[in-house]
Steps between C-alpha positions, in 0.01 A plus 500: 500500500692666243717812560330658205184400677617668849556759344262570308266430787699742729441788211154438508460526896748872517245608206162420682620591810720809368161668317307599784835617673594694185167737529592593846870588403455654183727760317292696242716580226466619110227327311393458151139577405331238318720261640459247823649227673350184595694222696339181575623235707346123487540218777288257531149550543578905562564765242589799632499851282643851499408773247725839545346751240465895462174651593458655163489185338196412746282837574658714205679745734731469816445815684311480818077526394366843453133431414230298674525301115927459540402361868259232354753396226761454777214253729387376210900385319552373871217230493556370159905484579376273764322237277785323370376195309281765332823686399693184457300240337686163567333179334134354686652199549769574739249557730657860667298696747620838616590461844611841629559801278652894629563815355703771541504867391879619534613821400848656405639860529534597135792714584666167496349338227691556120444805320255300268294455788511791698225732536484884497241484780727320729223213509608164628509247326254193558565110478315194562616169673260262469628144725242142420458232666374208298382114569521289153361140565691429147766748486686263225168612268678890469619426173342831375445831660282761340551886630195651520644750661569692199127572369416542884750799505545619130797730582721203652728396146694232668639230768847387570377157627731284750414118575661289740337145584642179623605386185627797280492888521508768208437850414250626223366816362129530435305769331165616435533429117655130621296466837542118483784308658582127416681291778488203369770292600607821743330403802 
């Protein structure tokens, strides 16, 4: 085996097993509205998923609920965060099958968020950590990835998206006017 190959392999593993880890031990710090992260890592069969975005971009506000109607948008943002390959619609033919999917609602002290962010109230802020767990019979079929995610939550603008698989790994930005990524040849 190659030493690109070891390592590439060796990435991959500290990813997948590093995302589930990373929820636990998370430091909320200063985010951007509109904007997410996404980091996939592929090995093998298993593609494993992380999405780190603000809770405005999801439910339209990140204060805590204060109406029966906030408290639905909140259980109702959770269950659709948890259907991934309805989110993240990878080709039919690699054969993928959500295998485990959790969410997270983590909030952050807006005295210690920027100014830009801040709120008069002293509301917290919220974010969303959403960690998949997917089985792809063909995983060498994702040569396309189409983010639904953007007309499922209108106020979300864009992804940073990382990729690391066995063979290559690379970083993207995807947007709701460009919610279509092309990995051809990437993965």
């Amino acid at each position: 085996m190659s030493r690109n190959m070891i390592a590439a392999g060796a990435a991959i593993t500290l990813v997948a097993f590093a995302l589930p880890v990373q929820a636990e031990q998370r430091q909320l710090g200063p985010h951007e509205h509109g904007h997410g992260n996404l980091n996939i890592a592929i090995e093998g069969n298993s593609v494993q998923m992380e999405l780190d975005v603000p809770g405005s971009d999801i439910v339209g506000f990140e204060h805590e609920a204060n109406t029966p109607e906030q408290e639905a948008q909140l259980k109702e943002a959770e269950a659709r965060l948890k259907d991934a390959l309805k989110l993240f619609v990878l080709p039919a033919s690699a054969l993928c099958k959500l295998a485990k999917a959790a969410v997270e609602a983590e909030h952050d002290e807006s005295r210690d968020a920027p100014k830009e962010h801040a709120h008069d109230d002293g509301a917290r802020h919220r974010e969303y950590n959403a960690t998949y767990a997917l089985h792809c019979t063909n995983p060498q079929q994702i040569k396309t990835i189409h983010f639904a995610y953007f007309k499922v939550f209108p106020n979300a603008r864009s992804l940073s998206v990382k990729i690391v698989s066995e063979q290559r790994q690379g970083s993207y930005e995807v947007t709701a006017a460009k919610p279509d990524l092309d990995l051809t040849g990437s993965i």
